[in-house]
C-alpha positions as CSV (number, residue, x, y, z in Angstrom):
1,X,25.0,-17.3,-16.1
2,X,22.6,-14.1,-15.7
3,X,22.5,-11.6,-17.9
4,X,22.2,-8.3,-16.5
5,X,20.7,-5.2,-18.3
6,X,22.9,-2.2,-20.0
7,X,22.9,1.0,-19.9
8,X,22.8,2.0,-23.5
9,X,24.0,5.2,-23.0
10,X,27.3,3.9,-21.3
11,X,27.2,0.4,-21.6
12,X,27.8,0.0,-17.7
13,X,25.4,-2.3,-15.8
14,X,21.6,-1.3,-14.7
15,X,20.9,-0.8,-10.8
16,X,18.2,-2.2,-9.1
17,X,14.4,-1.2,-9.5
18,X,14.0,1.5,-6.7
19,X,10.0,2.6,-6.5
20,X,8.9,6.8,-6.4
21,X,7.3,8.6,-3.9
22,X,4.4,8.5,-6.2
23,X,4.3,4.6,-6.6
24,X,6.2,4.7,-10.0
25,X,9.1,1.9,-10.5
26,X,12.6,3.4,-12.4
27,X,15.8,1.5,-12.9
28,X,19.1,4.1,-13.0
29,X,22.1,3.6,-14.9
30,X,24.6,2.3,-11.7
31,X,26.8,5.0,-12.8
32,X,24.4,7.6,-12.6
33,X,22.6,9.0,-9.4
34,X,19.3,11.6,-8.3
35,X,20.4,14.5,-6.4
36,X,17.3,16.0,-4.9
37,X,18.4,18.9,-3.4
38,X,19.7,20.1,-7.1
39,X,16.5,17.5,-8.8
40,X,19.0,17.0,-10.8
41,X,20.7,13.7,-12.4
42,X,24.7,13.3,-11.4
43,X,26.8,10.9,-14.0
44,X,24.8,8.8,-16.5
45,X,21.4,10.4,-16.8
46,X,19.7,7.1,-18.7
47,X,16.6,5.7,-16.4
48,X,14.2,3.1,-17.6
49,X,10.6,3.7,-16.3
50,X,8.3,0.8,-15.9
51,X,4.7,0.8,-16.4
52,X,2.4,-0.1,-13.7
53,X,0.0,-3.1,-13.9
54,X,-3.5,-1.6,-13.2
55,X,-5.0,-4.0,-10.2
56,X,-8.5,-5.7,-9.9
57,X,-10.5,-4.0,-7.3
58,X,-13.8,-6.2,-5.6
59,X,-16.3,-3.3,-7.2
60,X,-18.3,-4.0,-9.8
61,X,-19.0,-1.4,-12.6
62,X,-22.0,0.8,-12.2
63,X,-22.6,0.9,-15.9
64,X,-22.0,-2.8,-16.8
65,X,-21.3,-4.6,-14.1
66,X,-17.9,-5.9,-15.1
67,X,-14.4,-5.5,-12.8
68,X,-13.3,-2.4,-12.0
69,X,-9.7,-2.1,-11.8
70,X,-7.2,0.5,-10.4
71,X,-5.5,1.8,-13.3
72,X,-2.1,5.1,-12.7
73,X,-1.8,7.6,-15.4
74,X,1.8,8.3,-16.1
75,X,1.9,10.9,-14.0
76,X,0.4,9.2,-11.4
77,X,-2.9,10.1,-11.4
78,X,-5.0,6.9,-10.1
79,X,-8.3,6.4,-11.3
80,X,-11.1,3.5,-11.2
81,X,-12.2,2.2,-14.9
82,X,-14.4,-0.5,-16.3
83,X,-12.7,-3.8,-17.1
84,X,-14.5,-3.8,-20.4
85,X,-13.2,-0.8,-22.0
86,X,-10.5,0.5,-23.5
87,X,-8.6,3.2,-25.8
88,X,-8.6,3.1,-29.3
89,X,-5.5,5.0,-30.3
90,X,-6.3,5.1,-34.1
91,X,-9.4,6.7,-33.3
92,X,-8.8,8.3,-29.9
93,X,-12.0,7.3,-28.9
94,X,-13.6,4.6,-25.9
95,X,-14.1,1.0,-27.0
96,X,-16.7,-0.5,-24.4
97,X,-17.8,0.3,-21.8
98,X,-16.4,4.0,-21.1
99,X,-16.8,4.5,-17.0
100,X,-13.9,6.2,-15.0
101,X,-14.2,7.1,-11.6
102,X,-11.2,9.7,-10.7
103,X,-9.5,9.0,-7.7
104,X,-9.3,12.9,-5.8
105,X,-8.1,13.6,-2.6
106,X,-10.3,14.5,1.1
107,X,-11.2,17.5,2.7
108,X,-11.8,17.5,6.5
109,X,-12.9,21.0,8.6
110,X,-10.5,22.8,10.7
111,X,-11.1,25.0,13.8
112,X,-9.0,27.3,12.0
113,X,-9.4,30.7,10.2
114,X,-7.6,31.9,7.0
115,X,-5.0,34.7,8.1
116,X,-6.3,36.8,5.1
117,X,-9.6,36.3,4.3
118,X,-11.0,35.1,7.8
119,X,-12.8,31.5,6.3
120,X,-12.9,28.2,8.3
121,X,-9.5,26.4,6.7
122,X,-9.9,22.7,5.5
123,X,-7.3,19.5,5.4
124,X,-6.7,18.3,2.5
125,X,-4.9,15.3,1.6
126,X,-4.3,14.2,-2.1
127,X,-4.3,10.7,-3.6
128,X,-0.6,11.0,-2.9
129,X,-1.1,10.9,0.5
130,X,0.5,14.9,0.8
131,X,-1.4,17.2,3.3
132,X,-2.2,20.4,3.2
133,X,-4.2,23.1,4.4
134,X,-6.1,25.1,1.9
């Protein structure tokens, strides 16, 4: 037999892992629900976030020349970092090697002009993948 997870809020059972726009994975209560026109939780607000497993990219490390790996802040900010270092919480300093590379979005030109202040308008899209024209 299988045991399932429980809500310990409610003691009812967990749903299944459902994935963010931003990449993140979160397991609801099955008695609970997101409402996004409100953003708001309906019934049983308890949700279990998971963290994500950074990946190994083929770059090497400019500093070192270990891995890098692709590595998501919790609020989804992705970033590049060096295989070989890491985050002394005691200390709150680097241990290793401390390269990050952040991962920003891209601008492209447009054949546009601002309504207000007449400049050339660009595209930019975020890590996210969201567009917009700034």
């Amino acid at each position: 037999m299988i045991k399932k997870d429980l809500c310990p809020k409610c003691g009812s059972d967990l749903s299944e892992i459902t994935v963010t726009k931003t990449g993140r994975k979160l397991q609801r209560c099955s008695k609970g629900s997101w409402d996004p026109l409100t953003r708001k939780n309906i019934g049983c607000d308890f949700v279990k976030w998971f963290e994500i497993e950074p990946q190994e990219l083929d770059e090497k490390c400019p500093k070192c020349g270990s891995h890098l790996i692709l590595a998501v802040t919790r609020f989804g900010k992705k970033m590049k970092k060096c295989s070989a270092g890491s985050w002394d919480k005691e200390t709150k300093k680097t241990v290793g090697c401390d390269y990050i590379e952040w991962m920003n979005g891209t601008t492209e030109p447009l054949d546009e002009e601002c309504p207000q202040c007449g400049e050339k308008l660009v595209l930019f899209t975020t890590a996210n993948g969201k567009k917009m024209k700034k």
